[in-house]
N, C-alpha and C positions, 0 to 999 in steps of 0.2 A: 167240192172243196174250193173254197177263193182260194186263189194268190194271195200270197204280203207281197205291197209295196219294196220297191226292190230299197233294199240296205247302198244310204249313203256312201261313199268310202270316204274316210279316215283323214283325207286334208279337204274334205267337201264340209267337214262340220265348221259349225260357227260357237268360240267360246262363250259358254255361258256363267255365270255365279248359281254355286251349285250346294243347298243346306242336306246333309244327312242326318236324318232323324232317328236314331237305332241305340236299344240299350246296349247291346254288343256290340264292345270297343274293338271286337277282331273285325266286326262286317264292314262298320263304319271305316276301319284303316285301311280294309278293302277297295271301297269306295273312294275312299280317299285318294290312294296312291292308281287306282284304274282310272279317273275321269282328269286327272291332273296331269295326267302323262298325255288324255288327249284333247290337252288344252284347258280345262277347264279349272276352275276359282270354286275349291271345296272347303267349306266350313260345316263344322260335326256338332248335334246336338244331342244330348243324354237320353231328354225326355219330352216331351209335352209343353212343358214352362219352359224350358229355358228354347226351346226353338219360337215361340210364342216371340220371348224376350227380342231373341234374334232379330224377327221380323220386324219388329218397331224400330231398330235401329240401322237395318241392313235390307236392301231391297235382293230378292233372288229372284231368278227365272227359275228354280226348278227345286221343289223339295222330293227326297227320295225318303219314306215314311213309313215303318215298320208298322205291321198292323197289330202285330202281337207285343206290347209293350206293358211293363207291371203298372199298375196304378191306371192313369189315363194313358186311353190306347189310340191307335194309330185312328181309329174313326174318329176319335174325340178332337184330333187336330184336323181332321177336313171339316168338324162343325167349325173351329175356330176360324179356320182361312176364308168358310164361306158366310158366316155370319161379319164375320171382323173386315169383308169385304180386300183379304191381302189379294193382291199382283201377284199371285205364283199360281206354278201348273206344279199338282201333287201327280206324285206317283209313288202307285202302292208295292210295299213287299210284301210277304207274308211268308211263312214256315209252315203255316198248315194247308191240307187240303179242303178246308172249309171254302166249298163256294160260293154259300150265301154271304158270310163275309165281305167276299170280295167283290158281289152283288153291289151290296150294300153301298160298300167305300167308290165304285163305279157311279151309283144313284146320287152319292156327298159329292163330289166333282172329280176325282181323283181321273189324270188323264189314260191311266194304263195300271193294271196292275202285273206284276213278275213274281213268282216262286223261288225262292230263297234255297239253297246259292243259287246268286242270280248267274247265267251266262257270262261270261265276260262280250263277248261282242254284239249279244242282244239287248245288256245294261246299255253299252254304248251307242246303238244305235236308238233304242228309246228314248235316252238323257237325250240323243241330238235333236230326235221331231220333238221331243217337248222344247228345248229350246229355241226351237224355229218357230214352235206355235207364238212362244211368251213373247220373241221379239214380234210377231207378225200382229200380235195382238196391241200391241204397245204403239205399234204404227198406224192403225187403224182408228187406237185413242186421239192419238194426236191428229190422223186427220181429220177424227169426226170433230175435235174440237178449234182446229182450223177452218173446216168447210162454218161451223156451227157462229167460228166470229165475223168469217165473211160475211153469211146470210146476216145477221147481227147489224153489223156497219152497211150493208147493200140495203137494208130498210128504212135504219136510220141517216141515210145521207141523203143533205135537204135537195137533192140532183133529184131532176125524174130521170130513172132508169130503168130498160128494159135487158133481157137476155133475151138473142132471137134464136130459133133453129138456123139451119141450111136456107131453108125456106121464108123467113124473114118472118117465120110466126112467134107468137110470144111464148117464151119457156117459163117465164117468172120477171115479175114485175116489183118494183120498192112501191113503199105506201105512200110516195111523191107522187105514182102514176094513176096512186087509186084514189087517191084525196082529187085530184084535177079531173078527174076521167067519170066519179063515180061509180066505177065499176068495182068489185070485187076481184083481190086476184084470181079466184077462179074462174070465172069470166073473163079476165083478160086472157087467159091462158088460151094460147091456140088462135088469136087475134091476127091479122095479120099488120104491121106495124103503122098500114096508112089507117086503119080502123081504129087503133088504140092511140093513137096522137093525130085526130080527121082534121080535115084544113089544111091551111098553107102550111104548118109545120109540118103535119105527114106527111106533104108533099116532098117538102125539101127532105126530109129523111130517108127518102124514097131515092131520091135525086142522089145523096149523102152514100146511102147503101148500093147503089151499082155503080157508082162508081170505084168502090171500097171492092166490091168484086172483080173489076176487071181491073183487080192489082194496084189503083191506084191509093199514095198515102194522100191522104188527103186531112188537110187541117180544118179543125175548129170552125163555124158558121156560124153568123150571126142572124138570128133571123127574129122578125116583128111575127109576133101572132095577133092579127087582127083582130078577132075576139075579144079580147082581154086587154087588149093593147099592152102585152109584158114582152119584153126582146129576151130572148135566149140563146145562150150559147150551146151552137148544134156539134156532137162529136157520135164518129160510128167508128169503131177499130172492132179487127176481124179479132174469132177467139178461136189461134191454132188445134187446140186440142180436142175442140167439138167440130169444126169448121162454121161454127155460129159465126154470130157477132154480140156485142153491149151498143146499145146507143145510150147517149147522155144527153140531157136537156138541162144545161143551168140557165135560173133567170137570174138578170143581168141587168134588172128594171133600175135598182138601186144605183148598179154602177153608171149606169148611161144619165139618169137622173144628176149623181154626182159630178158628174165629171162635165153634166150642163152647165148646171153652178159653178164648177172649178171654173169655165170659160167666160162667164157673163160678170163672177169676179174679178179675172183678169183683164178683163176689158175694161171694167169701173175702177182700177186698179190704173191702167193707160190713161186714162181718161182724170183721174184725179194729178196724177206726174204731169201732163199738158198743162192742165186747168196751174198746176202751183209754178210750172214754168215760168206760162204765160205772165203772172202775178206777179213775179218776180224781173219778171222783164219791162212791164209797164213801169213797177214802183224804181227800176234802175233807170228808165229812160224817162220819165217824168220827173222824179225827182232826184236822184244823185249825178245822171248823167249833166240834168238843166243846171243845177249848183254848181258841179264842174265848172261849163261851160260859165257861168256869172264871175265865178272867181279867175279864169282867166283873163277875161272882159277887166275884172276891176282891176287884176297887177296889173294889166298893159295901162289902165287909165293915171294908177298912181307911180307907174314908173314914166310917164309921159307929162305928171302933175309940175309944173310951174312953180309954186307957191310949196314947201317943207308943210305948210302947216294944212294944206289940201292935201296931201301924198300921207300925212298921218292919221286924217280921219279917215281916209279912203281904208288904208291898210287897216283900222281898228274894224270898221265895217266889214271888212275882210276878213279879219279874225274871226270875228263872233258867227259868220257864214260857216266856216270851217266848224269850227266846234259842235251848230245845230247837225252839217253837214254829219261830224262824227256820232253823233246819236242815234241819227236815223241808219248808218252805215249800224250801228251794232243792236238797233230794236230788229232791221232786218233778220239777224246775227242768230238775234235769241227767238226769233220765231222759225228761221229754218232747226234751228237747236239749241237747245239752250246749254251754254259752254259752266254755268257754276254746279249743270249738274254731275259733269265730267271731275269737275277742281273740286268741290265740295263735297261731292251725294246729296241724297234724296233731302235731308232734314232742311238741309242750311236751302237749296233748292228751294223748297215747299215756304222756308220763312221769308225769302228772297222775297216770292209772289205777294204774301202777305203784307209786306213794305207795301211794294211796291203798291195795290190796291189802298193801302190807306193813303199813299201820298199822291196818286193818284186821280183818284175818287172821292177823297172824302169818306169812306165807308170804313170804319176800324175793324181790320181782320188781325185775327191771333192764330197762332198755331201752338198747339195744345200736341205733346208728343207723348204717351203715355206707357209706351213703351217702344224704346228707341230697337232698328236692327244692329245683333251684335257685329254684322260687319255686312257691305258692299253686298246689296242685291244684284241680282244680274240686270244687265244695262237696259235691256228690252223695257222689263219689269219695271225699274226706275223714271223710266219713259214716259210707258202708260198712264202712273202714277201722277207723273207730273203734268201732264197732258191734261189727266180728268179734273185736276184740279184747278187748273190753268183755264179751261171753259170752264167746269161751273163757276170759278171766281168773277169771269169774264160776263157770263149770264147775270150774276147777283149786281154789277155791277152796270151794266145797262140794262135792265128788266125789272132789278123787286123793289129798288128805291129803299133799300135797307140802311139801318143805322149802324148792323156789326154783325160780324159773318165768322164762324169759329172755326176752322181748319184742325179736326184732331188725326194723328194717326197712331193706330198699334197695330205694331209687330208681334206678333206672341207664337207659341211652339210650332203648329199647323197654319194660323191663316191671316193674309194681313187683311186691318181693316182699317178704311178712309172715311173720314165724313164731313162733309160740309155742309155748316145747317145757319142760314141766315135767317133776319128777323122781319124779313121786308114782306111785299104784300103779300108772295104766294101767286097762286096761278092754277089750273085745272089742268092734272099730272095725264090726264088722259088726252091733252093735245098735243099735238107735235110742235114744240118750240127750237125752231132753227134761226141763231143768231146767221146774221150776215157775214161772211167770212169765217164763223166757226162751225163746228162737228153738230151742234145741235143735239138733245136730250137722245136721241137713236145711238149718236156717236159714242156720251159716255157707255154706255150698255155694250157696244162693240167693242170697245177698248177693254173691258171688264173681260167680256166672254171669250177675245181670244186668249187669256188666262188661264181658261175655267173658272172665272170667277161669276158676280153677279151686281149689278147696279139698280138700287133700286130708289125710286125719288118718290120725298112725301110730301105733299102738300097744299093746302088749302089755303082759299081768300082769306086775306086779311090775317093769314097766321103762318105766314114766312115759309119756308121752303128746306128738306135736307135730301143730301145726296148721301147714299152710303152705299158701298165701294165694300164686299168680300175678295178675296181673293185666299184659295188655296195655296197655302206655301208651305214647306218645311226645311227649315236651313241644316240639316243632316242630310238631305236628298240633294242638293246641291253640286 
């Protein structure tokens, strides 16, 4: 004869939610007022339907299930908990000594059945292993479905990763390591990790892992795989609970790529500030500094003049020096910024230019607004704007030999759009046209795309030239 398992005692149990399924209102009050005393959350159902009902609304660990019941009987509710896929551990009672019954209800999943009256300290000791099962099972769900999102996210993350034993062999590898490796993971399995990453990077990983063993933390690596010429970021951290380890391999080709670029802009970025320096320093020392200096030359000559009537053409000559003097003091002005686009905005700006090219040039430019912004763009914006218009005017201007150049812009919900489409000779949109001292057809395009926008120029011999200017906007996102 076995042994049972030795009985619980009494503050060792864990409370569970506990349904009684019994036509008899004296067994069920039984139950009720026995499992409540130790500890337990008892709810009583009549029949069949209404513990059915129950279970869609109330989760239990533990139905206690009369097998002898009128109508549908206690078997007919372990087809429903197994069919219906409920969360509960049944347990049978019964009144009679039918053992195939009880057979039966054993075979539908019922975790125990008991003979009616039940025991009072063997009911309580059964209600407690079922309730130790339900929780242990409920814990086991959720780890399979924690381990289950691990493995999940460990495949799909674009990292080559490996899991090692003790032994530094492979235990399971992500589909980054089989895509690069073509190996199968079954095949990598049992690898050891200079075999499954060969070359210089299994070296360094190698290099990564004993030192990772003899306690050391050790950071992140960057290392070139010659091969492939891709740079990755090498990581080994130990895994206490296995005494394994994970290694990581992210490639980093994009970031080091970028961050080339970010340096070789910054550089032409130096080197543009020098270069407009420089320009600015010439055009002060050649011309406003030499003017300076003439108008001082001429007070000393008209205040040293002899003759009222020599001292007043001196000083008119003098005058008219100053005033050209103040001109070029504010074309500088408006080429480092231009100040009416600060006092104005964009509109009166962009008509500003448009003068100014007719009275200039000879070239009649209009500006055509078609739908005005209902208020102040941001100033960068505004800038750009006036910049691209500012060269292409500049380009039509010495380049097409045009007769009249139309300046439109609309604002509208999402995106603003610029155009300037002259009527001059055109030119072949596939050369690179770089005025002297301006941005050149590359430049509008880069003004445009730091936006997000798009620049695009049409134009043919002998049938004039447009620039048109997208740009993404929306004045609610502001």
């Amino acid at each position: 004869m076995t042994s049972s398992p030795p009985k619980p005692h009494l503050s060792e149990t864990v409370p569970g939610r506990i349904l009684a399924v019994d036509d008899d209102p004296s067994v069920r009050r039984f139950v009720h007022h026995l499992l409540t005393k130790a500890g337990h959350h008892v709810d009583q159902a009549e029949g069949v339907d209404e513990a059915v009902a129950l279970f869609g609304r109330q989760d239990y660990d533990v139905a206690l299930v009369d097998l002898d019941m009128p109508g549908r009987t206690g078997l007919d509710l372990l087809d429903e908990i197994r069919t219906g896929e409920i969360d509960v551990v049944p347990i049978l009672l019964t009144g009679t000594s039918d053992v195939g019954a009880a057979v039966s209800g054993m075979k539908r999943g019922a975790f125990e059945y008991l003979p009616k009256p039940a025991d009072p300290v063997t009911l309580r000791w059964t209600v407690a292993r079922a309730v130790g099962m339900a929780h242990t099972r409920r814990r086991e769900r959720v780890l399979e479905s924690v381990v289950a999102e691990w493995g999940a996210t460990f495949d799909a993350c674009p990292d080559l990763m490996l899991v090692l034993n003790p032994d530094a062999q492979v235990v399971r590898a992500n589909a980054g390591v089989v895509v690069r490796t073509g190996l199968s993971a079954a095949k990598l399995a049992g690898l050891r990790v200079e075999d499954a990453f060969p070359g210089i990077l299994g070296d360094k990983v190698h290099e990564l892992l004993s030192r990772v063993r003899d306690g050391e933390t050790v950071p992140a690596v960057k290392q070139l795989d010659v091969p492939t010429g891709r740079h990755f970021l090498l990581s080994v951290s130990p895994i206490p609970a296995t005494a394994g380890f994970i290694v990581i391999a992210r490639d980093v080709s994009e970031l080091a790529s970028a961050r080339q670029l970010q340096a070789r802009l910054y550089r032409q970025l130096l080197t543009a500030q020098e270069d407009e320096r420089s320009r600015i320093a010439r055009e002060l020392h050649d011309g406003i500094a030499q003017t300076l200096v003439s108008l001082a030359m001429g007070l000393g000559f008209a205040a040293d003049a002899t003759q009222p009537a020599d001292g007043q053409t001196r000083l008119r000559e003098l005058s008219q020096t100053a005033n050209e003097t103040l001109v070029e003091i504010r074309r500088m002005v408006q080429g480092l910024h231009p100040l009416v686009l600060d006092d104005l905005g964009l509109v009166a700006a962009l008509k500003r230019l448009a003068e100014t090219v007719t009275k200039s040039h000879g070239v009649r430019a209009e500006l055509v607004v078609t739908a005005a912004p209902a208020e102040r763009l941001p100033r960068g914006l505004e800038a750009a704007l006036y910049r691209i218009t500012q060269e292409a005017l500049a380009n039509v201007a010495k380049h097409a030999s045009a007769k009249t150049v139309d300046v439109t812009l609309e604002v509208s919900g999402d995106a603003i759009n610029l155009s300037i489409a002259d009527d001059g000779c055109g030119f072949d949109p596939t050369a690179s046209l770089h005025t002297a001292g301006g941005m050149g057809l590359s430049g509008l395009r880069e003004r445009a795309e730091r936006f997000g926008g798009t620049c695009r120029i049409d134009s043919h011999l002998g049938a004039g030239t447009t620039v048109t200017v997208e740009i993404p906007y929306a004045e609610s996102s502001r």
